[in-house]
C-alpha positions in Angstrom: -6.1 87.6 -13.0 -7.7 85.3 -15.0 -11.3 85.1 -17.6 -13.1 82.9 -18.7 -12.2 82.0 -22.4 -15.6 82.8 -23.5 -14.7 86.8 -22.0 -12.3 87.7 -25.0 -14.8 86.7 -27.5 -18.6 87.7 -25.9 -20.1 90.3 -23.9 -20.9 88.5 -21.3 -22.7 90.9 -18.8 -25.0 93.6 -18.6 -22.3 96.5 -18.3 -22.0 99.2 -21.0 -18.5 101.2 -20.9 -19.2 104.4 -22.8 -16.3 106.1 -24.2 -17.2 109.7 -22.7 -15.4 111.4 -24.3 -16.4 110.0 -28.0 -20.1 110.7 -26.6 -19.5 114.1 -25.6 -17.6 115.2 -28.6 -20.3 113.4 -31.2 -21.9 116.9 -31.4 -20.5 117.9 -34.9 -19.0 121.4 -35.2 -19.9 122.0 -31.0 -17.7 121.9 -27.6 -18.6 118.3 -26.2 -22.0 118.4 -24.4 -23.0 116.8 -21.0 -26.1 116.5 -22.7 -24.8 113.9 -25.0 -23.4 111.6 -22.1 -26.9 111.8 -20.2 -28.5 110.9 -22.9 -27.0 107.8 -23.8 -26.8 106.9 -19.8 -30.7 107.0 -19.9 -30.8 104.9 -23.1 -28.6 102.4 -21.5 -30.5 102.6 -18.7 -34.0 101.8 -20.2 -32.4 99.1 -22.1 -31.4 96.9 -19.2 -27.9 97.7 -19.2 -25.1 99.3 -16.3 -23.5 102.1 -17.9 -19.7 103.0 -16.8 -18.8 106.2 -17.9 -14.9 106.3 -18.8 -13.5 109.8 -20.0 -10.1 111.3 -20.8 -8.7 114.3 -17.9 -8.7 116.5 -20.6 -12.5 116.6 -21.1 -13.3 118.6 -18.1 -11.5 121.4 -19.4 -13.5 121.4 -23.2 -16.9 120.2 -21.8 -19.5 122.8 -22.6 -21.2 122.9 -18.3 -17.8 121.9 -16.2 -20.2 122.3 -12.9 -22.3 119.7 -14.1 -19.8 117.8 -15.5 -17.5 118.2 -12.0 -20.5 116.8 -10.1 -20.9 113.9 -12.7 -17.4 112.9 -11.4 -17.4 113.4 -8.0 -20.9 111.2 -7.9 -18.8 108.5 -9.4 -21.5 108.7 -13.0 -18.0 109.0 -15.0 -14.9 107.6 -14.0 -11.3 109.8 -15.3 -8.6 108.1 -17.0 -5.6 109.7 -15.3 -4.3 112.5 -16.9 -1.6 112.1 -19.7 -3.1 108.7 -20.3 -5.6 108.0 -23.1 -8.6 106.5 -22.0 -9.1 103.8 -25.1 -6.9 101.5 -23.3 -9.0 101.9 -19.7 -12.4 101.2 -21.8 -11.3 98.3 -23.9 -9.5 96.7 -20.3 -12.7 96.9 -18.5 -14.4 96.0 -21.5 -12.4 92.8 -21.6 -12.4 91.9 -18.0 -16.5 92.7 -17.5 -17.3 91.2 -20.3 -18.7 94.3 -21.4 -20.3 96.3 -24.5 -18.8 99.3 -25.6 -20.9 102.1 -26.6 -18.2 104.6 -28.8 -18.0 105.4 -33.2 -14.2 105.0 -32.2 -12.7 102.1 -34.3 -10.1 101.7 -32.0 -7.3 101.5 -35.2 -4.4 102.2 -32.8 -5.4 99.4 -30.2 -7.6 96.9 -32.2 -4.2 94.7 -33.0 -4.1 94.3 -28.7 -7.9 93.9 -28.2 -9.4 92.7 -31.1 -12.3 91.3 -29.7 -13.5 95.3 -29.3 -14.8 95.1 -32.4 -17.9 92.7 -31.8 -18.3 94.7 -28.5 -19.0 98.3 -30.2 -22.5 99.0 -30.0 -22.2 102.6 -32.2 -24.6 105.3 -31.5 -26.2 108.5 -32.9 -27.8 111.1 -31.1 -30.6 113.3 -32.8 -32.6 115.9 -30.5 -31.6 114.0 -27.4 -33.0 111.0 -29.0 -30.0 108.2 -29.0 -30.3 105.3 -31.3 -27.7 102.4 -30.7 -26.9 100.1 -33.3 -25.9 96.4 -32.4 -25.0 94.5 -35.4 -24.3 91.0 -35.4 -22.3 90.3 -38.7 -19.3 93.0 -39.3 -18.9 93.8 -42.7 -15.0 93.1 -44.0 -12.8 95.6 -43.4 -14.0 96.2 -39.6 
């Protein structure tokens, strides 16, 4: 399969991947809440953009409403990495080949030497009282 030059180095589409399980765990201190995910879906959401959920298998088992979570999967609002495998590489591949933003505070250390256009694709995040604030910066400081 082939992309465009431009793909490696731009976001180049409307599509969001959200690391799901960086969302759900953002919750210092607390089991990783559905809450969390929800929340940054809507923000996406009202900002225009396609969110795509990607999680690691072993997030069903720590998440703190597995019903609600369950359902989330099975109406395709978050997609599973299979088990044993760690999602990073699934969200930074789409990422790549959608030309997509990725909404995580991961810095991707372990991966960034094999995808190191992720770093002008993060959009980083905090949530506050269900109030989600992305940041998009557009000059990385050194060291990023």
């Amino acid at each position: 399969m082939t992309t465009q030059p431009q793909a490696d180095r731009e976001t180049t589409s409307n599509v969001a991947i959200v690391d799901g399980s960086n969302v759900a765990h953002c919750t210092e201190g607390e089991p990783p809440h559905v809450a969390n995910l929800l929340a940054v879906r809507e923000k996406l959401c009202e900002e225009g953009l396609e969110p795509i959920i990607v999680a690691d298998a072993a997030l069903r088992h720590q998440i703190d409403d597995p019903a609600r979570y369950e359902k989330m999967i099975d109406d395709g609002m978050v997609r599973q990495a299979p088990a044993g495998t760690d999602a990073d590489y699934f969200i930074l591949s789409f990422a790549r080949e959608l030309g997509a933003s990725i909404v995580s505070n991961d810095r991707f250390r372990d991966r960034i030497k094999q995808f190191p256009e992720a770093r002008d694709r993060v959009i980083r995040y905090m949530i506050l009282q269900d109030e989600v604030v992305l940041e998009r910066r557009t000059h990385r400081r050194h060291g990023e």
